[in-house]
C-alpha positions as CSV (number, residue, x, y, z in Angstrom):
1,X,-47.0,-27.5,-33.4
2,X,-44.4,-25.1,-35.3
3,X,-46.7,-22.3,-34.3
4,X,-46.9,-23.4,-30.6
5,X,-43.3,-23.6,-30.5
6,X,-42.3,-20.2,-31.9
7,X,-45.0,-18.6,-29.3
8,X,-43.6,-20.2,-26.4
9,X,-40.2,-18.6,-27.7
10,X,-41.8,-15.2,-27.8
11,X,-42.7,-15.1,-24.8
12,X,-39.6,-16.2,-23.4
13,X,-37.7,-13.6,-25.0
14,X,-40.1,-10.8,-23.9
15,X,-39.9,-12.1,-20.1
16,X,-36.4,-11.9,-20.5
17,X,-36.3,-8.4,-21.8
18,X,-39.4,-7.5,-19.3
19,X,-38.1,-8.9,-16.0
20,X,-34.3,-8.3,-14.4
21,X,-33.1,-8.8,-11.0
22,X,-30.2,-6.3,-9.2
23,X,-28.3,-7.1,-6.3
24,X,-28.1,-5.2,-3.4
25,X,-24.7,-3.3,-4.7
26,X,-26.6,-2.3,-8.0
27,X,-29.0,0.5,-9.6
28,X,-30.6,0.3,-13.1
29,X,-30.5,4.0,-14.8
30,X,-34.1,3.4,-16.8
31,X,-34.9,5.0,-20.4
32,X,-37.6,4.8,-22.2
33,X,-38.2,5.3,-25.3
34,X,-34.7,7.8,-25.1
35,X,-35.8,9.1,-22.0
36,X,-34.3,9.0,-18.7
37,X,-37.0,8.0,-16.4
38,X,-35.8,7.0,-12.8
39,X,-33.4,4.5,-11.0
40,X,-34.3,1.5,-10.0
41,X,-33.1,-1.5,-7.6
42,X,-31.6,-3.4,-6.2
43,X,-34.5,-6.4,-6.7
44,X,-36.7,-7.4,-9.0
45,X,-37.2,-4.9,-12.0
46,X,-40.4,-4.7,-14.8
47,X,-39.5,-3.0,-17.8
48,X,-41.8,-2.7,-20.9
49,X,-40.3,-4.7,-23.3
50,X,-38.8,-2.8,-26.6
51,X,-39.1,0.5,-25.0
52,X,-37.6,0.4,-21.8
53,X,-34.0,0.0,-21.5
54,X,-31.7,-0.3,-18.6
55,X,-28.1,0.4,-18.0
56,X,-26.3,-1.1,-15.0
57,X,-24.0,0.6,-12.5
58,X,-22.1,-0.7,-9.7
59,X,-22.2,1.3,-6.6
60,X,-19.1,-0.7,-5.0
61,X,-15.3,0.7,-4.6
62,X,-13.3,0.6,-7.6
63,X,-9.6,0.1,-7.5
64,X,-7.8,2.5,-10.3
65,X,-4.3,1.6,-10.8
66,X,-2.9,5.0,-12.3
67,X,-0.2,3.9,-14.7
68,X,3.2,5.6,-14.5
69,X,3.5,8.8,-14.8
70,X,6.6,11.3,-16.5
71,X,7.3,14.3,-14.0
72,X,9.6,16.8,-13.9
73,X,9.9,18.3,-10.4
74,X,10.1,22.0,-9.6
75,X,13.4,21.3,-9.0
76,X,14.0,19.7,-12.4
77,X,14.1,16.1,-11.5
78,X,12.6,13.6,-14.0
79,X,11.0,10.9,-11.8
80,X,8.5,8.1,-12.9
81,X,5.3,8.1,-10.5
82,X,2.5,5.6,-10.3
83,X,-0.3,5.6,-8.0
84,X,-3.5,4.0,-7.0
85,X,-7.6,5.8,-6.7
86,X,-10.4,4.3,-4.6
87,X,-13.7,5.8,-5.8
88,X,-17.6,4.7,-6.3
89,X,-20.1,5.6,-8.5
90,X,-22.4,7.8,-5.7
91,X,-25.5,9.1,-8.3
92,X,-25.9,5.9,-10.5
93,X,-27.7,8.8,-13.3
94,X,-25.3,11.2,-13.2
95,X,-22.4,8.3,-13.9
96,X,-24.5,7.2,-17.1
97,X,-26.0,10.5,-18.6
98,X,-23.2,13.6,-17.7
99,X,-19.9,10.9,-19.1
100,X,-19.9,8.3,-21.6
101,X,-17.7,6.4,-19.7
102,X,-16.4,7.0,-16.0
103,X,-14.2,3.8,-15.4
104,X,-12.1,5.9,-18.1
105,X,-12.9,9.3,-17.8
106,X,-11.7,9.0,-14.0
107,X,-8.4,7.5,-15.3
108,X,-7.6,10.1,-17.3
109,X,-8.4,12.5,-14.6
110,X,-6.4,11.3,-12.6
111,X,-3.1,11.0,-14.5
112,X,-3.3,14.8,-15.6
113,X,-4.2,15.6,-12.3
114,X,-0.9,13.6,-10.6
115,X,1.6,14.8,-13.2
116,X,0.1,18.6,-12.5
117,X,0.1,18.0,-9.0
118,X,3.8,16.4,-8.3
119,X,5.5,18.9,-10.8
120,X,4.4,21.8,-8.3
121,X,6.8,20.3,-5.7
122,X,10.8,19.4,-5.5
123,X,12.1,15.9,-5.2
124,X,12.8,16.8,-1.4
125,X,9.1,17.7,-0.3
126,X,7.7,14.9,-2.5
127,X,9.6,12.1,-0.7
128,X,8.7,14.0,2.7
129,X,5.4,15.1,2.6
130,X,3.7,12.2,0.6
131,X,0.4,12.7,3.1
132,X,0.0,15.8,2.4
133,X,-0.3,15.1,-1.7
134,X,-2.5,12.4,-1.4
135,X,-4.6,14.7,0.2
136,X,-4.1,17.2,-2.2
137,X,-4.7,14.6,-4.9
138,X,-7.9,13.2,-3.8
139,X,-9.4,16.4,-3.1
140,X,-8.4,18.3,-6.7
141,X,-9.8,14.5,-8.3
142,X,-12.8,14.3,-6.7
143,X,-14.0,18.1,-7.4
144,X,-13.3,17.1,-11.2
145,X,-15.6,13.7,-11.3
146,X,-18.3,15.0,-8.7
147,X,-20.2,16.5,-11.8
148,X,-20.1,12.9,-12.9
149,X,-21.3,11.6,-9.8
150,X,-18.1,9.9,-8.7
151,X,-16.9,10.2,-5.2
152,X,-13.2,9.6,-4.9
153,X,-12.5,9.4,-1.6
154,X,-8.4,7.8,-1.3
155,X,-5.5,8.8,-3.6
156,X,-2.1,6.9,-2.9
157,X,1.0,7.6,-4.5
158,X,3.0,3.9,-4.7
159,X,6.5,4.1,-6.1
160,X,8.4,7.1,-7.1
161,X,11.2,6.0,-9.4
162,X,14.3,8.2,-9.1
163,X,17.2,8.0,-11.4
164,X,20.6,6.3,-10.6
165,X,22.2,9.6,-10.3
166,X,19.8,11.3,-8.0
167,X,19.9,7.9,-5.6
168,X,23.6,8.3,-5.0
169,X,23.1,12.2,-4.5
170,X,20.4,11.5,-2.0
171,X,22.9,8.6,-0.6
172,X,25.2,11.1,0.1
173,X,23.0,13.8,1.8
174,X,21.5,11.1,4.0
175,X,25.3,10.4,5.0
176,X,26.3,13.8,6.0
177,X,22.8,14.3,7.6
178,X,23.9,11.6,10.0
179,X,27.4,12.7,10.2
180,X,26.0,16.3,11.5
181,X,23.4,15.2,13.8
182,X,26.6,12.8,15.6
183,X,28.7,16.2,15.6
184,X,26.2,17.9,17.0
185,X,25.5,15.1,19.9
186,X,29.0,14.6,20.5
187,X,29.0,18.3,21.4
188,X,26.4,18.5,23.3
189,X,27.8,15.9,25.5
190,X,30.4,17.8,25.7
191,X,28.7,20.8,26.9
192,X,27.3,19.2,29.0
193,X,30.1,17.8,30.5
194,X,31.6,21.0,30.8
195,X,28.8,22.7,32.6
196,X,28.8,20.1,35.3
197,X,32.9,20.3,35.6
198,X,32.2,24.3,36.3
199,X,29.3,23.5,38.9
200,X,31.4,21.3,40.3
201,X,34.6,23.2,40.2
202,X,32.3,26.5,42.2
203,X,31.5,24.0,44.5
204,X,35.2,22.8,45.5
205,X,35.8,26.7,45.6
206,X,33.5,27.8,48.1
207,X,33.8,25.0,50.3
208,X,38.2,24.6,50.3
209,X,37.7,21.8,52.5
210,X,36.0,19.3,49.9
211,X,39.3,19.7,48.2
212,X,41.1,18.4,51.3
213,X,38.4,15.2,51.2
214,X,39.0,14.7,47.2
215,X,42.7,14.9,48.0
216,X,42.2,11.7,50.5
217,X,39.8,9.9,48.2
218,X,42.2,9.5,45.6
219,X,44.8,8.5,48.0
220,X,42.4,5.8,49.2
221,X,41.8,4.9,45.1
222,X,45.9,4.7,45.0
223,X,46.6,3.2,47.3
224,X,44.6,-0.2,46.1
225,X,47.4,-0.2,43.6
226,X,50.2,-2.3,43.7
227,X,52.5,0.8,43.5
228,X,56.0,0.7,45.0
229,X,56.9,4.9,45.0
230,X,54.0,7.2,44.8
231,X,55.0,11.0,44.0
232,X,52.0,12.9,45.8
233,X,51.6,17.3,45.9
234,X,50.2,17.4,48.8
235,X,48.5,21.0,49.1
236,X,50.3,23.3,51.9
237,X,47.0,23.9,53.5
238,X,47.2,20.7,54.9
239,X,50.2,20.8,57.0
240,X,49.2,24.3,57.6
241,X,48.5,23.2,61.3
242,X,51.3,21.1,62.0
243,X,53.5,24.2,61.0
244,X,52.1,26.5,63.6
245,X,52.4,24.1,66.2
246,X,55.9,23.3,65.9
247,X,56.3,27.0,65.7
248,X,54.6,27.0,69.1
């Protein structure tokens, strides 16, 4: 009975040891005996029990949050960076046998790689051109892990903690950046305004007799006034012709 008992529990244990199952998002790296052999999955998977062995890697995404970071500008700044790495485990052998660990080994990659990266640039271009680093970021990263066989394919820098000091400096600038570009619109209005007062005043001096019919508009405009006197120069042009024929 004993006997019958410990046999059925043998065999349990070396079914369990013999047969796995993978899921579609998963590979087994297989060695046996020491040796890598082949990868296998997703499904159902027969290994010789006590000789084969299987590690299992997940081929999905993985989300890296990259702690901050210290960095010191080009410019000298001392900011606190933090940012975040997609990446996925591409050649399930590569990630087992060429890196003990590549959840880790990625990490560490990438924070060297961001504090390198970010201390090549001033505080200026690294609030401006944050596309252009990410780029920068995920190509440099991935070249380091593809020996691994880790494809990062997204780097994204989150928060960029600037000192008190530098805020209010940067406060500042952003305040006399607008205060320039109103300058600048107020006198281009002007010029503007001035061109068309010279095309207009050409106009009113090849043709003397629109200055005649401006003369009588504003006398029209006036006179919807409730004025009692009204002082008017009225050009001697215009009684130019009544002169000459009382002369007459």
């Amino acid at each position: 009975m004993y006997s019958l008992i410990a046999l059925i529990i043998i065999v349990i244990i070396i079914l369990s040891t013999m047969i796995k199952i993978l899921r579609e998002y998963e590979r087994g790296v297989i060695f046996r005996l020491g040796r890598f052999i082949g990868i296998k999955g997703p499904g159902l998977i027969l290994l010789i029990p006590f000789i084969d062995r299987m590690v299992k890697v997940g081929l999905r995404v993985v989300t890296l949050d990259v702690p901050p970071q210290d960095v010191i500008t080009k410019d000298n700044v001392s900011l606190s960076v933090n940012a975040v790495a997609y990446f996925r485990p591409f050649d399930a052998a590569k990630a087992i046998i060429e890196v003990e660990n590549y959840l880790y080994a990625t990490s560490q990659i990438a924070q060297t790689t961001l504090r390198s990266v970010l201390g090549e640039y001033e505080l200026d271009d690294l609030l401006m051109k944050r596309d252009l680093i990410n780029h920068r970021l995920q190509k440099i990263i991935d070249e380091q892990t593809d020996p691994w066989g880790i494809k990062v394919s997204m780097v994204e820098i989150k928060h960029v903690d600037i000192p008190e000091s530098m805020r209010r400096a940067i406060a500042r600038q952003a305040e006399a950046e607008r205060e320039r570009r109103a300058k600048v619109i107020h006198a281009e209005g002007e010029y503007q305004a001035a061109e068309k007062l010279r095309k207009a005043a050409e106009v009113l001096a090849n043709e003397p007799i629109s200055i005649q019919l401006r003369f009588l508009q504003t006398l029209t405009e006036i006179a919807t006034e409730k004025n009692s006197t009204i002082v008017l120069p009225i050009p001697i042009d215009l009684l130019t012709p009544f002169i000459k024929k009382g002369k007459d």
